[in-house]
BALOBA-1460 file (C-alpha; in Angstrom, 3 decimals):
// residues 132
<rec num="1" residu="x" x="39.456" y="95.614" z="60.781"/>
<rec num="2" residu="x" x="40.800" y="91.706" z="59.638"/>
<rec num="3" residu="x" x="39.096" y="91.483" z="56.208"/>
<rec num="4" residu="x" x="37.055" y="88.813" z="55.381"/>
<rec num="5" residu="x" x="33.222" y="88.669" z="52.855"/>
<rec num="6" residu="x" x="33.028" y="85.064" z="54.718"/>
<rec num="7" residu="x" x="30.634" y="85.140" z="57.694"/>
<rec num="8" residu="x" x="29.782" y="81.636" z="59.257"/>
<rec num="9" residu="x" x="26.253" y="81.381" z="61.210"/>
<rec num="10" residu="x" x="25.425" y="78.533" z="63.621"/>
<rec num="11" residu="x" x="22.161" y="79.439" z="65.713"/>
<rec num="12" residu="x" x="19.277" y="82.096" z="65.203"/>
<rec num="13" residu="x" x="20.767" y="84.055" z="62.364"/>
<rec num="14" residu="x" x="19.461" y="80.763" z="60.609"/>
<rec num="15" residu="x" x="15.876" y="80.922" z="61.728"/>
<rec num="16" residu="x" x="13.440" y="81.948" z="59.393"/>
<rec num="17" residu="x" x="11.291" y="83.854" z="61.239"/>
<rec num="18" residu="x" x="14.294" y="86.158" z="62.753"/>
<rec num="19" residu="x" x="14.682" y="89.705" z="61.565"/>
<rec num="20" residu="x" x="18.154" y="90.138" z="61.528"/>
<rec num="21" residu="x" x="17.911" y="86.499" z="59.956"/>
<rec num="22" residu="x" x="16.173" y="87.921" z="56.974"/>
<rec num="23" residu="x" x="18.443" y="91.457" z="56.809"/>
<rec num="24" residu="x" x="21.621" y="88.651" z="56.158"/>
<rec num="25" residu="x" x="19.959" y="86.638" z="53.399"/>
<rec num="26" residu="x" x="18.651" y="89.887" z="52.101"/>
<rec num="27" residu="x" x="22.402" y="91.225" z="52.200"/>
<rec num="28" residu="x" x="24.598" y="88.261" z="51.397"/>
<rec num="29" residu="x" x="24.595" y="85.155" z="49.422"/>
<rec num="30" residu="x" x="24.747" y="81.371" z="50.624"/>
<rec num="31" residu="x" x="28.115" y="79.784" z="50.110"/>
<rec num="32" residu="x" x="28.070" y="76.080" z="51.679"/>
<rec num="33" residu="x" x="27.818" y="74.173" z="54.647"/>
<rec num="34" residu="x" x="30.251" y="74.536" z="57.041"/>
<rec num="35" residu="x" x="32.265" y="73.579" z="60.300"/>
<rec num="36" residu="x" x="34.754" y="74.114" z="63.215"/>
<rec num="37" residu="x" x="36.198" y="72.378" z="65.558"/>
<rec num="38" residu="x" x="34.479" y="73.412" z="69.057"/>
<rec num="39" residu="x" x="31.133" y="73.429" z="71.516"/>
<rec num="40" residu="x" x="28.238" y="74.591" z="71.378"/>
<rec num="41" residu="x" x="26.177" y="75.070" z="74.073"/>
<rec num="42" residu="x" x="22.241" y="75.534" z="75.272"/>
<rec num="43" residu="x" x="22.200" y="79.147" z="76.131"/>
<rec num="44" residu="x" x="18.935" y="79.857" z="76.744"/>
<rec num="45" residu="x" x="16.950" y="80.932" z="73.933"/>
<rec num="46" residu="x" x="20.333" y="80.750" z="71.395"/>
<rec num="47" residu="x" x="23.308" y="78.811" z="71.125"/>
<rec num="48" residu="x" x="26.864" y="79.725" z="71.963"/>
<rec num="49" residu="x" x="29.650" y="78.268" z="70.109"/>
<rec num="50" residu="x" x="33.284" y="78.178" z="71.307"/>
<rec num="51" residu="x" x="36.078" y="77.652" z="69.160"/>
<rec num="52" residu="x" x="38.777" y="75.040" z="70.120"/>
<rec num="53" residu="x" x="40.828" y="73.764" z="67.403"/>
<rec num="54" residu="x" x="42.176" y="70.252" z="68.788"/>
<rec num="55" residu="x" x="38.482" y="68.601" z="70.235"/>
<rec num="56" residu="x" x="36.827" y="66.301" z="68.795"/>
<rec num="57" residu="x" x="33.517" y="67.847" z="68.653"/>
<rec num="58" residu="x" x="32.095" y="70.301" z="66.251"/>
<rec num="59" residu="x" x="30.154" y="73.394" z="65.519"/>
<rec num="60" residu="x" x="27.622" y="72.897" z="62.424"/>
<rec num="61" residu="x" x="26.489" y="75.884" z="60.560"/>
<rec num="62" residu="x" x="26.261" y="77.894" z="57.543"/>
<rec num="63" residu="x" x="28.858" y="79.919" z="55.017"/>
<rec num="64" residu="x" x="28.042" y="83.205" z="53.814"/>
<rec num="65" residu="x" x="29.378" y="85.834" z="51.313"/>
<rec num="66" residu="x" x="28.488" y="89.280" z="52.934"/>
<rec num="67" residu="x" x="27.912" y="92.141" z="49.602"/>
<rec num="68" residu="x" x="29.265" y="94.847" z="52.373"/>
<rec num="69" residu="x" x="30.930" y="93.131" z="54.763"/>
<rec num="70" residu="x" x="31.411" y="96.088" z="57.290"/>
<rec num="71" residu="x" x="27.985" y="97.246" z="57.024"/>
<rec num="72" residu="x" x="26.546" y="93.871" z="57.937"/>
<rec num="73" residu="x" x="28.647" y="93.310" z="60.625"/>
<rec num="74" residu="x" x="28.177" y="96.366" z="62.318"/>
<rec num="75" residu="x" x="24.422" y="95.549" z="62.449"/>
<rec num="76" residu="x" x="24.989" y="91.976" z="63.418"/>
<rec num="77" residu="x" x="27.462" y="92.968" z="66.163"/>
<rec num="78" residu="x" x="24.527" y="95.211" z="67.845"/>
<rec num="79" residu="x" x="22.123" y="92.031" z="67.669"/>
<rec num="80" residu="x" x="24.836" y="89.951" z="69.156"/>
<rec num="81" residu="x" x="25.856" y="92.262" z="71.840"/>
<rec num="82" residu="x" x="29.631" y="92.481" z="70.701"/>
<rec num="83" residu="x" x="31.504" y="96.025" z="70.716"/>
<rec num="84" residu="x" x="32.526" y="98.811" z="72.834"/>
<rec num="85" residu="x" x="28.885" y="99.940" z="72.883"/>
<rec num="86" residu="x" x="27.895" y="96.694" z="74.778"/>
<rec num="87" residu="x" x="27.306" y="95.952" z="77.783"/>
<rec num="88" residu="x" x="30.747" y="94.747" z="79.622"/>
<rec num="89" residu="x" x="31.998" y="92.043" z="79.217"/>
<rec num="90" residu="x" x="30.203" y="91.077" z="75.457"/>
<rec num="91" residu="x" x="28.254" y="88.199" z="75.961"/>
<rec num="92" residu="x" x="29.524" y="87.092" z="71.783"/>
<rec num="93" residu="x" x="32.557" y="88.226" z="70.428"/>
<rec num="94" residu="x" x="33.368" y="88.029" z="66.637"/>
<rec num="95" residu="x" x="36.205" y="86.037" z="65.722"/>
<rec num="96" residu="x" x="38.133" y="85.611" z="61.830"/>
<rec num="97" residu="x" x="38.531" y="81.996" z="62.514"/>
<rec num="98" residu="x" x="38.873" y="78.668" z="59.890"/>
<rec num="99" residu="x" x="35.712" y="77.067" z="58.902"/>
<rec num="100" residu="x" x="35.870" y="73.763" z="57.124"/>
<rec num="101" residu="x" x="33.625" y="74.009" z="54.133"/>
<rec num="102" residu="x" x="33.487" y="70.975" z="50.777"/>
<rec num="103" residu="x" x="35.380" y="73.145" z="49.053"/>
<rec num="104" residu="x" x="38.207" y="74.378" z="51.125"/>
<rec num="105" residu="x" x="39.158" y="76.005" z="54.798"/>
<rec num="106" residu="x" x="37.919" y="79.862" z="54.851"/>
<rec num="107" residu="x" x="38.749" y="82.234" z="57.164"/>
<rec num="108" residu="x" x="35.334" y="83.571" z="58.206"/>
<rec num="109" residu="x" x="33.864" y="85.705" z="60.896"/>
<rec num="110" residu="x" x="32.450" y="83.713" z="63.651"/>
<rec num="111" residu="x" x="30.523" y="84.941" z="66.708"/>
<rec num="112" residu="x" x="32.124" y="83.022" z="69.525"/>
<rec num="113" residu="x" x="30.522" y="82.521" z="73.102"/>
<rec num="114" residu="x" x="32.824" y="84.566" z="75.536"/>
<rec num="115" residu="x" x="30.718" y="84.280" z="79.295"/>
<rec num="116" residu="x" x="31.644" y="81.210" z="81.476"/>
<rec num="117" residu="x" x="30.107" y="77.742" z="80.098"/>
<rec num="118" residu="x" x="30.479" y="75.825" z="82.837"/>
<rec num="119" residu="x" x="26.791" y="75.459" z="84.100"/>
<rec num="120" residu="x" x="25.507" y="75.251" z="80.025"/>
<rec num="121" residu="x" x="24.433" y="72.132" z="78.273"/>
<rec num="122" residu="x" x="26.322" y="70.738" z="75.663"/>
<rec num="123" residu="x" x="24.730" y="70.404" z="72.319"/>
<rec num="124" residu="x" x="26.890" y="67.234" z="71.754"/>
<rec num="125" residu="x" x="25.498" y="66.509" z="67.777"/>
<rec num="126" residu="x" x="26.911" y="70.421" z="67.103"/>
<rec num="127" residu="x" x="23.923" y="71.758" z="65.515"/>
<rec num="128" residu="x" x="21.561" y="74.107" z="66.783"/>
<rec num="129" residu="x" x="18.848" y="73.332" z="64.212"/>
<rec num="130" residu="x" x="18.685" y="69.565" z="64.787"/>
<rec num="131" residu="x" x="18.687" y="70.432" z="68.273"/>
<rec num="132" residu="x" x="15.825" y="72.766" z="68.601"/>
């Protein structure tokens, strides 16, 4: 596995009232605000971000150090249907991609939207929490 403490969260894992929400603050500490370059789309009841490094919109979200980076992710993957366990093909899959933070770039772990977009609405302003 690509090693990286550096997970980046854009839609429900930011909601207060979500369980798996609560399991990543409980298991991780907030860097910083963050972005990519990239889409994100009206899925339903969650977003779904895809990454593409020369548009001009962007994907608004949050920077976090994971304490045990494989342990979280292998919960997180279940709650975002990503791995060989899943149903085929994954509806997320988690990418080590470069999130623009004040500080610096970091490489972080990204759950990108893999299923065609091309009946979704855009979420032009690139935040899911504005949006919602």
């Amino acid at each position: 596995m690509d090693t990286s403490s550096y997970l980046f969260v854009y839609g429900t894992l930011l909601s207060e009232g979500n369980a798996f929400a609560v399991f990543l603050m409980e298991n991780s500490i907030f860097y910083g605000n963050g972005k990519f370059k990239g889409k994100l789309y009206d899925i339903g009841e969650y977003p779904g971000a895809i990454s593409l490094p020369g548009c001009e919109y962007y994907v608004y979200g949050q920077v976090f150090i994971m304490y045990k980076p494989e342990t979280i992710l292998r919960r997180l993957d279940d709650y975002e249907g990503f791995g060989k366990d899943q149903p085929e093909p994954n509806e997320f899959v988690r990418q080590l991609i470069e999130v623009e933070t004040n500080d610096q770039p970091l490489k972080c772990w990204v759950y990108i939207y893999d299923l065609p977009i091309d009946s979704l609405w855009q979420i032009r302003q690139g935040n899911y929490l504005e949006y919602t």
